[in-house]
N, CA, C and O atoms as CSV, one atom per row, in Angstrom:
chain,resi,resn,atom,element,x,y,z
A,1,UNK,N,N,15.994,10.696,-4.453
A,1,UNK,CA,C,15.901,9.441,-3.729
A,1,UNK,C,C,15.254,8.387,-4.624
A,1,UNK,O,O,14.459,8.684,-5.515
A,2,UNK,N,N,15.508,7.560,-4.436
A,2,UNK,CA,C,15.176,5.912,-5.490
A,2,UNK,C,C,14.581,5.005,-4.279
A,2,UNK,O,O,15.267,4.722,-3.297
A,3,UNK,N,N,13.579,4.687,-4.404
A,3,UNK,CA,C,12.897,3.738,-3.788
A,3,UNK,C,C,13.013,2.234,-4.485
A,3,UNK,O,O,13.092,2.132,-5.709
A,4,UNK,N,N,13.017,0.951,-3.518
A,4,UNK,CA,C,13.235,-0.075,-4.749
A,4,UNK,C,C,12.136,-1.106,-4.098
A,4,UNK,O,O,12.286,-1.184,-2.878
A,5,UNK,N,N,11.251,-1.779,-4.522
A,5,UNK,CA,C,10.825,-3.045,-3.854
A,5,UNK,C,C,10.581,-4.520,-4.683
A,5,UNK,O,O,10.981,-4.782,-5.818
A,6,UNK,N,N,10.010,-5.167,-4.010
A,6,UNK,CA,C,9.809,-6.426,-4.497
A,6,UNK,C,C,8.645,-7.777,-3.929
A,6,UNK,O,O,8.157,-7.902,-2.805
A,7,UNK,N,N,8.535,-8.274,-4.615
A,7,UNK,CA,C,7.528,-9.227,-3.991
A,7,UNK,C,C,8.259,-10.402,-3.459
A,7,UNK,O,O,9.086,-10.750,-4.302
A,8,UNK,N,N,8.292,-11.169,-2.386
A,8,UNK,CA,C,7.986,-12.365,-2.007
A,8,UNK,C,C,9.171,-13.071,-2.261
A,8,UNK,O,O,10.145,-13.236,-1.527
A,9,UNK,N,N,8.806,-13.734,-4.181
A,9,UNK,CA,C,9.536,-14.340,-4.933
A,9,UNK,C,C,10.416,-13.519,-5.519
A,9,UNK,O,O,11.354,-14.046,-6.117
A,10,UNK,N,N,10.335,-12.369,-5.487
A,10,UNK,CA,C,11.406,-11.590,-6.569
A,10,UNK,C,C,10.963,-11.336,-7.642
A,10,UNK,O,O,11.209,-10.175,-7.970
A,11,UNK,N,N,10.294,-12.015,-8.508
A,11,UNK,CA,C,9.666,-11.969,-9.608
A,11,UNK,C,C,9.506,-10.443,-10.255
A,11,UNK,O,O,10.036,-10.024,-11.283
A,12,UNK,N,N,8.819,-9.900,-9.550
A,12,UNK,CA,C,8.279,-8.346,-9.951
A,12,UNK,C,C,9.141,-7.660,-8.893
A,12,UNK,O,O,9.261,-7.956,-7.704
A,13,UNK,N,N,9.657,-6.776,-9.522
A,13,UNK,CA,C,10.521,-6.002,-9.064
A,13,UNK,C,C,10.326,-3.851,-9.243
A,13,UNK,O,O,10.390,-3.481,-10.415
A,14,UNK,N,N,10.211,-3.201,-8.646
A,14,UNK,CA,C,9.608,-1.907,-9.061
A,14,UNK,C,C,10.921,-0.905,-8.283
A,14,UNK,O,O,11.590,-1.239,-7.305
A,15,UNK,N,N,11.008,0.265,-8.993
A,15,UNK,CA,C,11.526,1.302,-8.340
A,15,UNK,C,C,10.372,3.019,-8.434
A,15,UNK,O,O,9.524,3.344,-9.265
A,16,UNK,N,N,10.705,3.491,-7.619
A,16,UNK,CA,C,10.071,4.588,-7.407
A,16,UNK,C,C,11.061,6.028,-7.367
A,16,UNK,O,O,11.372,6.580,-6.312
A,17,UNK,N,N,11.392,6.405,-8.447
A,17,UNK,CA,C,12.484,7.767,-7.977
A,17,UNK,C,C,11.800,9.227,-7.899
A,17,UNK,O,O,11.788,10.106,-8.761
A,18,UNK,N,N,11.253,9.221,-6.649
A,18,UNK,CA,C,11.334,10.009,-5.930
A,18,UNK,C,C,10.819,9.490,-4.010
A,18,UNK,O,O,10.806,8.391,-3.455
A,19,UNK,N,N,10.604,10.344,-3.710
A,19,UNK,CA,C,10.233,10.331,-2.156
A,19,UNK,C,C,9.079,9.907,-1.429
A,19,UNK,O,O,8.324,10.872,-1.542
A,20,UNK,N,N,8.557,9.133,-0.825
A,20,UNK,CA,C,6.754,8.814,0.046
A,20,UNK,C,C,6.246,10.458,-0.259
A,20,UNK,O,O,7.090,11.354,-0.233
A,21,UNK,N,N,5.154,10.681,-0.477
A,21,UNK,CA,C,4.538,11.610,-0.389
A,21,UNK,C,C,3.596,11.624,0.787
A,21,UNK,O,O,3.268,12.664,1.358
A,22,UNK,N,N,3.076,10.131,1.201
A,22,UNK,CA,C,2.581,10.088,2.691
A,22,UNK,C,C,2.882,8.809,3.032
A,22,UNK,O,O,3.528,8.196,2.182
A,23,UNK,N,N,2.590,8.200,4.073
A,23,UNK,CA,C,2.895,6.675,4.677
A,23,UNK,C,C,1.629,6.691,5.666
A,23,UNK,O,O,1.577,7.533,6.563
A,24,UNK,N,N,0.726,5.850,5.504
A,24,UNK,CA,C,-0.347,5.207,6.143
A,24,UNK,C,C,-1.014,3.976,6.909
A,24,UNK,O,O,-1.216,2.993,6.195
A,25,UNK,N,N,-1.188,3.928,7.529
A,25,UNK,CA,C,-1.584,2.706,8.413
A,25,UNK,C,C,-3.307,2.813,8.078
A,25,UNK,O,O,-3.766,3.838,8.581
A,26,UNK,N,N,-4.572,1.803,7.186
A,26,UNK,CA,C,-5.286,1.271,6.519
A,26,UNK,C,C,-5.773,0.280,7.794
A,26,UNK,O,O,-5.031,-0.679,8.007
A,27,UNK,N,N,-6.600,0.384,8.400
A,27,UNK,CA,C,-7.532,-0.923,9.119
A,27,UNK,C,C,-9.200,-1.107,7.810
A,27,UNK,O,O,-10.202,-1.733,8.154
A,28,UNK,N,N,-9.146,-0.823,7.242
A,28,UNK,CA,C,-10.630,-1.268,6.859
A,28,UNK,C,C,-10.247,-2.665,6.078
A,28,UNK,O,O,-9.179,-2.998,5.565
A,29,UNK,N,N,-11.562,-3.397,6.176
A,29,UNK,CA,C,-12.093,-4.582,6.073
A,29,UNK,C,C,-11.201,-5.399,4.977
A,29,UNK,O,O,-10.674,-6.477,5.253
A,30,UNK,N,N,-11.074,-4.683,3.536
A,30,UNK,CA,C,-10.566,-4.518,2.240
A,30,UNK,C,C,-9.351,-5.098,2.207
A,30,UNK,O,O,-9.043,-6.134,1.618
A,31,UNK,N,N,-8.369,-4.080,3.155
A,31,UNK,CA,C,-7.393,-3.956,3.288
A,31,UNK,C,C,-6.645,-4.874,4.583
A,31,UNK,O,O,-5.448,-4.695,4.807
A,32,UNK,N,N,-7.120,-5.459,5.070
A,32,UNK,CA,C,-6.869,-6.687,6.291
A,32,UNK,C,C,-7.298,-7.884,5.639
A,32,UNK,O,O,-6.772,-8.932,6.011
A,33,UNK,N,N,-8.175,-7.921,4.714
A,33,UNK,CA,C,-8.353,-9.078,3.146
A,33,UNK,C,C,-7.345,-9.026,2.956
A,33,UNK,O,O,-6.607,-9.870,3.464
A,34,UNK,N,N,-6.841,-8.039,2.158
A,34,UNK,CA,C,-5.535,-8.123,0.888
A,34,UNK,C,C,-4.261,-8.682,2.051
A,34,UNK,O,O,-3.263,-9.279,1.648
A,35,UNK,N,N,-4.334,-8.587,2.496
A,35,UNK,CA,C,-2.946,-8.331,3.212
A,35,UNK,C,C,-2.781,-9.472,4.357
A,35,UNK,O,O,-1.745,-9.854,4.902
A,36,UNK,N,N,-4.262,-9.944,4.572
A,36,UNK,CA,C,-3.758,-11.070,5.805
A,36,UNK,C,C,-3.412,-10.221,6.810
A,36,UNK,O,O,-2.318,-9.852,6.381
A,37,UNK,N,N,-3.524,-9.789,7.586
A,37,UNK,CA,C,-3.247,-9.093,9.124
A,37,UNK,C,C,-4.246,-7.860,9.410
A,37,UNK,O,O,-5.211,-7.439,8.771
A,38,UNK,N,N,-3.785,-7.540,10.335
A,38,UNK,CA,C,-4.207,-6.231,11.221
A,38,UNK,C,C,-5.094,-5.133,10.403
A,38,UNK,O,O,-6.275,-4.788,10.428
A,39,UNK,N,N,-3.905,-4.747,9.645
A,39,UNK,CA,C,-3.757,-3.995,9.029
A,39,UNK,C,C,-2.961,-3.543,8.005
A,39,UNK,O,O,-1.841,-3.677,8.499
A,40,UNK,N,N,-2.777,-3.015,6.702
A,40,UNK,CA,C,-2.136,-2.529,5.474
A,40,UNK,C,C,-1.442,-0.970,5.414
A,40,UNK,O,O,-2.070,0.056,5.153
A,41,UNK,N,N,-0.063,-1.052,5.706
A,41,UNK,CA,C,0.455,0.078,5.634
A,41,UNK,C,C,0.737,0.801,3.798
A,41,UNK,O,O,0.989,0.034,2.869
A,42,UNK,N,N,0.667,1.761,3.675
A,42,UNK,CA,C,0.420,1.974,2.324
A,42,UNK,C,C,1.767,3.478,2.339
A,42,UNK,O,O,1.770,4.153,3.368
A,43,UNK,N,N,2.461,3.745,1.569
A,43,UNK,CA,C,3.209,4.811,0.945
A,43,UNK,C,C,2.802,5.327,-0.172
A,43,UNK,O,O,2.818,4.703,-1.233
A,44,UNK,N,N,2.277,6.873,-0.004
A,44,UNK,CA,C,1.914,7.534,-1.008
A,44,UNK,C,C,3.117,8.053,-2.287
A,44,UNK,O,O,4.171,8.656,-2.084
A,45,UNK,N,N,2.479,7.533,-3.785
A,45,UNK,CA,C,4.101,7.754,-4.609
A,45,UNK,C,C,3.687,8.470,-5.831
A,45,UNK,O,O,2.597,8.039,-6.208
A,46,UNK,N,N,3.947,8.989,-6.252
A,46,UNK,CA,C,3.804,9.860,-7.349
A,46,UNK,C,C,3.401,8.893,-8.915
A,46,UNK,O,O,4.443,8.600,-9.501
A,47,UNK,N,N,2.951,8.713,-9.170
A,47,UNK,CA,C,2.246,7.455,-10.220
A,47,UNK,C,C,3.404,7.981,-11.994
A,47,UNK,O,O,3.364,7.205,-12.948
A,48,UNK,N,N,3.955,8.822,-12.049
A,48,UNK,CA,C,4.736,9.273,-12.796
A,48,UNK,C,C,6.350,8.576,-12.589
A,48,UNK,O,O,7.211,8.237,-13.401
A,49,UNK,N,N,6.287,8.557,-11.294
A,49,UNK,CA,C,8.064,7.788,-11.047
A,49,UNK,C,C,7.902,6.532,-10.032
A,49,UNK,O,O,8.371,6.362,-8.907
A,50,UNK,N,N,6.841,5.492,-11.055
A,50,UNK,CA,C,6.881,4.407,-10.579
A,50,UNK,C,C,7.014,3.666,-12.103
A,50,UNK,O,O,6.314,3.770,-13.111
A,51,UNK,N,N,8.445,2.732,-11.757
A,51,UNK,CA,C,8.288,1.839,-13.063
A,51,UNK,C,C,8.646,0.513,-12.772
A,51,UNK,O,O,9.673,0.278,-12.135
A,52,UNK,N,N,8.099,-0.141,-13.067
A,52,UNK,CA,C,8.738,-1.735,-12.786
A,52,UNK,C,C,10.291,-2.498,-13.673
A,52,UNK,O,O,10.388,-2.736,-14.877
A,53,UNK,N,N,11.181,-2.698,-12.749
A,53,UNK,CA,C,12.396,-3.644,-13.446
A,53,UNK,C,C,11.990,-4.846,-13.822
A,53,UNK,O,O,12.681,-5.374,-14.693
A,54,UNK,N,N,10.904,-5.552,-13.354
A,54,UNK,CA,C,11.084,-6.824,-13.840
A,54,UNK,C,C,9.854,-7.463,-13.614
A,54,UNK,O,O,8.972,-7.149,-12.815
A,55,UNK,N,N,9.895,-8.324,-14.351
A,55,UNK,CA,C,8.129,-9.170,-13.918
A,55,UNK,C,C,6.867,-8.862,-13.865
A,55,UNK,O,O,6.010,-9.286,-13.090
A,56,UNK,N,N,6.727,-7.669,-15.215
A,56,UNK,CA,C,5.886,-6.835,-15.424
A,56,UNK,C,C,4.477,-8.069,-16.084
A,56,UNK,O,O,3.291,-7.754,-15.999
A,57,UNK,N,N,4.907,-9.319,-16.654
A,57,UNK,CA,C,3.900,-10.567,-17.158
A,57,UNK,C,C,3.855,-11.577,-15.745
A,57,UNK,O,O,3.508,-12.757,-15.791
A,58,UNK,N,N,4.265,-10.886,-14.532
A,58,UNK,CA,C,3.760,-11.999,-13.585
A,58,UNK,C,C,2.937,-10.918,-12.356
A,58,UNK,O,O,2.821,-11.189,-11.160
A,59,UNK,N,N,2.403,-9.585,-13.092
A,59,UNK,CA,C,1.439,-9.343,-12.360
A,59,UNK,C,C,-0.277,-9.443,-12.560
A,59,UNK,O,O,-0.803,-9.816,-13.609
A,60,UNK,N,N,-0.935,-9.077,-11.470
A,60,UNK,CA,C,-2.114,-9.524,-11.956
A,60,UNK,C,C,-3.015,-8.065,-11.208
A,60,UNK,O,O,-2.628,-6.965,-10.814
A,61,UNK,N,N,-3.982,-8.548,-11.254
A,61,UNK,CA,C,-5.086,-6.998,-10.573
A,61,UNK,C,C,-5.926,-7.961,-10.166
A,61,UNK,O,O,-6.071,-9.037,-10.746
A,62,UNK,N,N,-6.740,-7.466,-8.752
A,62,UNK,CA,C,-7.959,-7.466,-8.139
A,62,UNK,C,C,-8.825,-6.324,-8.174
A,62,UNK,O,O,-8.117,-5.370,-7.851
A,63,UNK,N,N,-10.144,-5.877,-8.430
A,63,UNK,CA,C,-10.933,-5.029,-8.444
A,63,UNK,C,C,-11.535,-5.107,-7.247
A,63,UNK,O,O,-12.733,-4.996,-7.509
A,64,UNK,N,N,-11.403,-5.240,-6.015
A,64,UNK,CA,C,-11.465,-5.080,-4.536
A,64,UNK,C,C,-12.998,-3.879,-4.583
A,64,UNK,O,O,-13.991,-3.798,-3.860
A,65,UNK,N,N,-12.563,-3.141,-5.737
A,65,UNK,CA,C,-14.173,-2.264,-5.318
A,65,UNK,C,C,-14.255,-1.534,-6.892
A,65,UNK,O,O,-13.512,-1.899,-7.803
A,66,UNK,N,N,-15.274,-0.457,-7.046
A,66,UNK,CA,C,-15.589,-0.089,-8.268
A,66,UNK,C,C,-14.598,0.846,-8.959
A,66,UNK,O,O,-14.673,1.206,-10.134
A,67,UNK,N,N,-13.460,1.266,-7.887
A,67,UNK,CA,C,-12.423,2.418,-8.238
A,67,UNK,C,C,-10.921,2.020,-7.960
A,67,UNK,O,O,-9.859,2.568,-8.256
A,68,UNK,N,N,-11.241,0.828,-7.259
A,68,UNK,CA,C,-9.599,0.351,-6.691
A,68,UNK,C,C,-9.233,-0.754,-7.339
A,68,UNK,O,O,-10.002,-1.588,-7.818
A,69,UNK,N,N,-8.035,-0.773,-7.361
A,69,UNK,CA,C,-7.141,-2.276,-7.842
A,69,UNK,C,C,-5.847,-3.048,-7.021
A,69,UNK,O,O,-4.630,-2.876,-7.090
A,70,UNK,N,N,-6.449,-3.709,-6.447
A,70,UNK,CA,C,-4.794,-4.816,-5.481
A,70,UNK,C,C,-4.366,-4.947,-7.039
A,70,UNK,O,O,-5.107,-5.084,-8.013
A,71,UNK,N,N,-2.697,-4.850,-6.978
A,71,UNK,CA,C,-1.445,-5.276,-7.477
A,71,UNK,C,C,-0.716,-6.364,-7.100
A,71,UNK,O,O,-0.131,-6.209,-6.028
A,72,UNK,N,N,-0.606,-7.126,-7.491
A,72,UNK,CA,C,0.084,-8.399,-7.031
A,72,UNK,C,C,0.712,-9.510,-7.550
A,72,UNK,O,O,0.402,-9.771,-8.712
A,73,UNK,N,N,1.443,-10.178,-7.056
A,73,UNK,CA,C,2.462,-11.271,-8.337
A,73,UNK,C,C,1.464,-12.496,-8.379
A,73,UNK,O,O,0.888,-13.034,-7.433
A,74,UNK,N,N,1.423,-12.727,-9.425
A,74,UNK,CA,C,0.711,-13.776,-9.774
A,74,UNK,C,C,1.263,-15.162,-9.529
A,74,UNK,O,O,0.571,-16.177,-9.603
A,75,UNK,N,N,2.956,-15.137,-9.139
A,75,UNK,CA,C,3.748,-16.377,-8.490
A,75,UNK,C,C,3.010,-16.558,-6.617
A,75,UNK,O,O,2.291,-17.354,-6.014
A,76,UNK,N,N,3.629,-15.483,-6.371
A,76,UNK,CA,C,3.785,-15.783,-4.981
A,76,UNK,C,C,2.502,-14.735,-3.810
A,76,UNK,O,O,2.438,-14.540,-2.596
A,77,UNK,N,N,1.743,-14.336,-4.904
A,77,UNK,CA,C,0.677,-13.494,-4.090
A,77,UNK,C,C,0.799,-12.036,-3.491
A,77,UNK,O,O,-0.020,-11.117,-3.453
A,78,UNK,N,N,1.897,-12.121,-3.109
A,78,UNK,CA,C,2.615,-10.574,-2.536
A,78,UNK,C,C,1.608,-9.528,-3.274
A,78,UNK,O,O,1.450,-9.384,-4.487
A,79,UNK,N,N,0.902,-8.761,-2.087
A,79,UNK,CA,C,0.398,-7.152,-2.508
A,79,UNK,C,C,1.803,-6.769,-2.517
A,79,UNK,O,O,2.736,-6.999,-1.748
A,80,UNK,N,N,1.665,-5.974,-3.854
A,80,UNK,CA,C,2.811,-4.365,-4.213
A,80,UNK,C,C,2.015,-3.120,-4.257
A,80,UNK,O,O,2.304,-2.073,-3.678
A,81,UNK,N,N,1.135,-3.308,-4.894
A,81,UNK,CA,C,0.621,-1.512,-4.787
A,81,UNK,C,C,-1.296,-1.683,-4.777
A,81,UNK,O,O,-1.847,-2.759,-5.011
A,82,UNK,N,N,-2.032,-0.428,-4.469
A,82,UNK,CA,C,-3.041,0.402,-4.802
A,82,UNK,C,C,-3.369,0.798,-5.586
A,82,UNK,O,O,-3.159,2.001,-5.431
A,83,UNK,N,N,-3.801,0.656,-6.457
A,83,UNK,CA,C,-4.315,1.916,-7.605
A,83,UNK,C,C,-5.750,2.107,-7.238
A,83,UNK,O,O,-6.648,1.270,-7.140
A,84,UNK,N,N,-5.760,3.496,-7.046
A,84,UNK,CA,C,-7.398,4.530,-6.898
A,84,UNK,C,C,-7.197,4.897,-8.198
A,84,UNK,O,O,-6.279,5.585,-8.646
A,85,UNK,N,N,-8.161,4.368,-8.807
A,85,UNK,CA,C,-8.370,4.910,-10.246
A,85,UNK,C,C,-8.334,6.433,-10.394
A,85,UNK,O,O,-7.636,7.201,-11.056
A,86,UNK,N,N,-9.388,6.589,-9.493
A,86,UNK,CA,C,-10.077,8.465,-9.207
A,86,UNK,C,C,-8.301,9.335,-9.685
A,86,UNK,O,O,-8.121,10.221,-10.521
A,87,UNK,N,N,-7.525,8.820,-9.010
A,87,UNK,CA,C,-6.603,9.746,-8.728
A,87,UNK,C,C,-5.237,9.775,-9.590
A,87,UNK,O,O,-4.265,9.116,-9.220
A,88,UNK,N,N,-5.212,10.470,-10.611
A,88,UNK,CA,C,-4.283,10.532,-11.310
A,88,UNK,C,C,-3.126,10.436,-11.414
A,88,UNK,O,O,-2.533,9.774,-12.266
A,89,UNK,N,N,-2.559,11.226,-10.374
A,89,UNK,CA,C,-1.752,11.352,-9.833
A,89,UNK,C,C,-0.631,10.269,-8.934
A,89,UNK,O,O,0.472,9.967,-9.388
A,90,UNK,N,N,-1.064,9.862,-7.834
A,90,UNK,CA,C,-0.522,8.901,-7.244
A,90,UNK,C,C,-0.855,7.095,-7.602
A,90,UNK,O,O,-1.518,6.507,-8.457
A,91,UNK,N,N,-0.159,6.749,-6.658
A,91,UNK,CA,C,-0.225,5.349,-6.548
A,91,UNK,C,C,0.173,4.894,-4.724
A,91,UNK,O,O,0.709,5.646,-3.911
A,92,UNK,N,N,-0.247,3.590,-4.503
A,92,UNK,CA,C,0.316,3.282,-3.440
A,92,UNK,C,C,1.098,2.387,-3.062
A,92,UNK,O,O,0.766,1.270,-3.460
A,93,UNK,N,N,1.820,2.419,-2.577
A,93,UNK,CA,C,2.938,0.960,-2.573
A,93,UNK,C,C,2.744,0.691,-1.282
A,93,UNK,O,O,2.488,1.453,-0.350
A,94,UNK,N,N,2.971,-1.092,-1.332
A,94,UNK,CA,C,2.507,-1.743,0.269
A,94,UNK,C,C,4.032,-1.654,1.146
A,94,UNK,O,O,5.115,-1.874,0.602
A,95,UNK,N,N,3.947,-1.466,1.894
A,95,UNK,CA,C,5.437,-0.777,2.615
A,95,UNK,C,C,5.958,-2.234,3.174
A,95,UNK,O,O,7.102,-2.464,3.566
A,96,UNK,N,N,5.177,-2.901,3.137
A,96,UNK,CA,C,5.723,-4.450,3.661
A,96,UNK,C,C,6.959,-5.200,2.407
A,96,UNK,O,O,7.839,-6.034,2.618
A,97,UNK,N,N,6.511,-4.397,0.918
A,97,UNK,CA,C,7.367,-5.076,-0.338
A,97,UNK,C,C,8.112,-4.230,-0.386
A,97,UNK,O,O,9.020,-4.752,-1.033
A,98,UNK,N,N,8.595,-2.690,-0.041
A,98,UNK,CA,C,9.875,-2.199,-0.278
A,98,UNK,C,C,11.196,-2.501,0.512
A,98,UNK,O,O,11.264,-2.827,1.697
A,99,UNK,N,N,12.133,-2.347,-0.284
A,99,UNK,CA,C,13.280,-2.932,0.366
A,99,UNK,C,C,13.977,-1.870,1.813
A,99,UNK,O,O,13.639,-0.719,1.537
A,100,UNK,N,N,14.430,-1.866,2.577
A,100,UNK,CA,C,14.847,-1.493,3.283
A,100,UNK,C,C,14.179,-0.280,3.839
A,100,UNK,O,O,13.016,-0.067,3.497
A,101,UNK,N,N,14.778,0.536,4.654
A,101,UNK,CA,C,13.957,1.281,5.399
A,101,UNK,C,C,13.946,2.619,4.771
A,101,UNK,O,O,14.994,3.181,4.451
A,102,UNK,N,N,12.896,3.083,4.610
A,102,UNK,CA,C,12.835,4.669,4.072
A,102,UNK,C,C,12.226,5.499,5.016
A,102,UNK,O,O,11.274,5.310,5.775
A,103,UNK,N,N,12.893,6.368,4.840
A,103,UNK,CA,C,12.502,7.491,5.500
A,103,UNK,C,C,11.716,8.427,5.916
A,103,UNK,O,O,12.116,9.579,6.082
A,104,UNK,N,N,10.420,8.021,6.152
A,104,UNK,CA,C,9.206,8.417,5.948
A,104,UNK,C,C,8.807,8.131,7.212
A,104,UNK,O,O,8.894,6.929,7.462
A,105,UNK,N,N,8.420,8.774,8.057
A,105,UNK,CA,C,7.625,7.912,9.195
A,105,UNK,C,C,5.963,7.788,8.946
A,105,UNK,O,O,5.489,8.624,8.177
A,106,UNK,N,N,5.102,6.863,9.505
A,106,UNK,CA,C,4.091,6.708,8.881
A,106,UNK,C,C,3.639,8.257,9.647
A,106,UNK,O,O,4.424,8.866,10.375
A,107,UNK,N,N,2.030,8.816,9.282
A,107,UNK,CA,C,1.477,9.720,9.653
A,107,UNK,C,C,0.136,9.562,10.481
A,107,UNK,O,O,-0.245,10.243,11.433
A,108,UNK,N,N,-0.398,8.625,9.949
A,108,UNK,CA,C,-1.633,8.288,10.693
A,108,UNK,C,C,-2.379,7.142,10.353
A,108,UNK,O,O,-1.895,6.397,9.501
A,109,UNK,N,N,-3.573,6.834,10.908
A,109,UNK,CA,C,-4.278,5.280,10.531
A,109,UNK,C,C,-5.673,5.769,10.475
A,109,UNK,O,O,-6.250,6.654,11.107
A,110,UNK,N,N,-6.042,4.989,9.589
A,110,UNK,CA,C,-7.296,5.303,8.601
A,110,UNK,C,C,-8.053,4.572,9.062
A,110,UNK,O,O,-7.549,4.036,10.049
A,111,UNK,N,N,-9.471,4.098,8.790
A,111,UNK,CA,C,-10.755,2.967,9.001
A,111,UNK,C,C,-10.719,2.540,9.990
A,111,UNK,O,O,-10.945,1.330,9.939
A,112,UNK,N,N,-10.456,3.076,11.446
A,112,UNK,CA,C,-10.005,2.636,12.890
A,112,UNK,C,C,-11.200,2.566,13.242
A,112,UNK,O,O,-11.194,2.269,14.437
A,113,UNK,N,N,-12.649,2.717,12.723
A,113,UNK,CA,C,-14.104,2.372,13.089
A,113,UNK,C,C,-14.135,0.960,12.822
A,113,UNK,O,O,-14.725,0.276,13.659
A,114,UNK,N,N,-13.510,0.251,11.616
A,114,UNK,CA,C,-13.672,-1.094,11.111
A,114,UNK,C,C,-12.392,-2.075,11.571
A,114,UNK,O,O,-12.013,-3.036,10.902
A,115,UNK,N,N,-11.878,-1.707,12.671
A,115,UNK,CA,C,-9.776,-2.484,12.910
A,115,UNK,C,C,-10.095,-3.614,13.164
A,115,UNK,O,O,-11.291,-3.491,13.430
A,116,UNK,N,N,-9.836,-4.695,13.271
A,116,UNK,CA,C,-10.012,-5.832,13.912
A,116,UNK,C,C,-9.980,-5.579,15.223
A,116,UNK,O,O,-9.147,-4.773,15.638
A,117,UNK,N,N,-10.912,-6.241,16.154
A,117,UNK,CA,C,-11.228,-6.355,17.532
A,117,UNK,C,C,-10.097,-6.946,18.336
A,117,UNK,O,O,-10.043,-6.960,19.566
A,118,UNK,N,N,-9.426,-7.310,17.711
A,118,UNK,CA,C,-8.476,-8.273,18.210
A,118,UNK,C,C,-6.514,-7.144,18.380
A,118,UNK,O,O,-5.617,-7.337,19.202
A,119,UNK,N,N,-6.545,-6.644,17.836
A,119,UNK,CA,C,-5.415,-5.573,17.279
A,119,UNK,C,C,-5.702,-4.045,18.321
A,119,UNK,O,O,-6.703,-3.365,18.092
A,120,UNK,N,N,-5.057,-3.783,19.051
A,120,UNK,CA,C,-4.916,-2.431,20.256
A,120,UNK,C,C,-3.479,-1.344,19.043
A,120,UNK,O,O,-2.304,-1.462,18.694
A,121,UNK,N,N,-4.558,-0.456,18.868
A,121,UNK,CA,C,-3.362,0.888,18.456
A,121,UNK,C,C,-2.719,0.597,19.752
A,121,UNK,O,O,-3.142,-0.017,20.731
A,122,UNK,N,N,-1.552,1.209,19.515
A,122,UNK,CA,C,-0.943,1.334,20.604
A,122,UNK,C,C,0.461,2.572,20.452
A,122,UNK,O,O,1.504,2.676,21.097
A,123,UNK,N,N,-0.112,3.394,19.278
A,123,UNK,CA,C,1.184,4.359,18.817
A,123,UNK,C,C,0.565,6.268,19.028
A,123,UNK,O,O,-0.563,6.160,19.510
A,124,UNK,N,N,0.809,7.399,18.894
A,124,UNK,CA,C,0.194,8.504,19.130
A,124,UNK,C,C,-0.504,8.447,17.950
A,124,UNK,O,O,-1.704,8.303,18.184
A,125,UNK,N,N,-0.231,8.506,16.691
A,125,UNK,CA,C,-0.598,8.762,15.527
A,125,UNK,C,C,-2.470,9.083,15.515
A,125,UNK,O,O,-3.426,8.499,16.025
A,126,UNK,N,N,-2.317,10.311,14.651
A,126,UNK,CA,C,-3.758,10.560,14.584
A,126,UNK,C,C,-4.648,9.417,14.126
A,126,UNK,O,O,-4.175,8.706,13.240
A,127,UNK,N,N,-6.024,9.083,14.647
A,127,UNK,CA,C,-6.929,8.095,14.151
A,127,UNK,C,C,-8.175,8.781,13.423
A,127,UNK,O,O,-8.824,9.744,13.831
A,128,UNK,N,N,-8.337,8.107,12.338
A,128,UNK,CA,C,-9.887,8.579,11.735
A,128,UNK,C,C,-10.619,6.987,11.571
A,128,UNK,O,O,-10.225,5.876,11.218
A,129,UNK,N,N,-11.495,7.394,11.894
A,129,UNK,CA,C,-12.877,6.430,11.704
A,129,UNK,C,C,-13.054,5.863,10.102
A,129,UNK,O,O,-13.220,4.685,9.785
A,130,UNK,N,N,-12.985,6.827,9.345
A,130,UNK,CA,C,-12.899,6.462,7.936
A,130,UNK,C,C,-11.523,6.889,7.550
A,130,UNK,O,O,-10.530,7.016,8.266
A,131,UNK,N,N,-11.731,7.163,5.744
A,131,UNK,CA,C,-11.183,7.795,5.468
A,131,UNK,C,C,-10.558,9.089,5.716
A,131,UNK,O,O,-11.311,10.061,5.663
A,132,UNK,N,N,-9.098,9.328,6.023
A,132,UNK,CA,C,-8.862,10.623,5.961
A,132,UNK,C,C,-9.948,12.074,5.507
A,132,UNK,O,O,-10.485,13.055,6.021
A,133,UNK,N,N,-9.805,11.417,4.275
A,133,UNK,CA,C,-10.560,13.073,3.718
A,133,UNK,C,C,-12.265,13.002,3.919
A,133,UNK,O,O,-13.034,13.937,3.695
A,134,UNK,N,N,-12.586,11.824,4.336
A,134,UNK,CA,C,-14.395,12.255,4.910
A,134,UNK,C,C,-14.526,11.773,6.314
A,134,UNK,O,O,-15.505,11.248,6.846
A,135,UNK,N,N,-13.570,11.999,6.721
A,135,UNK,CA,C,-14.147,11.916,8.716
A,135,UNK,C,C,-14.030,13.381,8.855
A,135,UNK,O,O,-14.280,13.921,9.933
């Protein structure tokens, strides 16, 4: 499977060949920054079969914290991905910049201690207070 996305303007353009490894729904503070809304849905991708087609000099980085990095076009602002330094392995792509629908259904929502007051879950999906791996 080939994943394809894009920002905004088009500018930066990325494919991913292989499959979501997870799909996430993100309420903490950070991540309703980057993103302007609710909340930041994120697709887990294998950091090995992510390469960019195009507009690799119109991205930029935010250091959001001491281990993370927003990805983003330096034209038109569009979040594209996550990088957790810590983790070798993956990467995250913002599910709002890939193109069409993949096949992944999300799995659950994260930082639901910090959601905006204003925003009602309203889906079954498991909730953690924090992070997945320390609630």
């Amino acid at each position: 499977m080939v994943i394809t996305g894009k920002c905004a303007c088009a500018k930066v353009q990325y494919q991913v060949s292989a499959e979501l490894i997870d799909f996430s729904h993100c309420h903490c503070s950070i991540c309703r920054k980057i993103h302007g809304a609710a909340f930041a849905s994120w697709g887990g991708i294998a950091r090995d079969k992510f390469t960019y087609l195009s507009g690799e000099d119109s991205i930029k980085s935010y250091a959001f914290s001491e281990n993370s990095d927003s990805i983003f076009c330096s034209n038109c602002s569009s979040t594209l991905l996550v990088d957790y330094k810590p983790d070798k392995e993956m990467l995250y792509v913002a599910m709002g910049a890939v193109d069409g629908n993949v096949n992944c259904p999300p799995g659950f929502h994260e930082f639901v201690g910090s959601k905006a007051p204003w925003f009602e879950i309203s889906d079954d999906l498991p909730q953690y207070n924090a992070a997945i791996d320390a609630d």
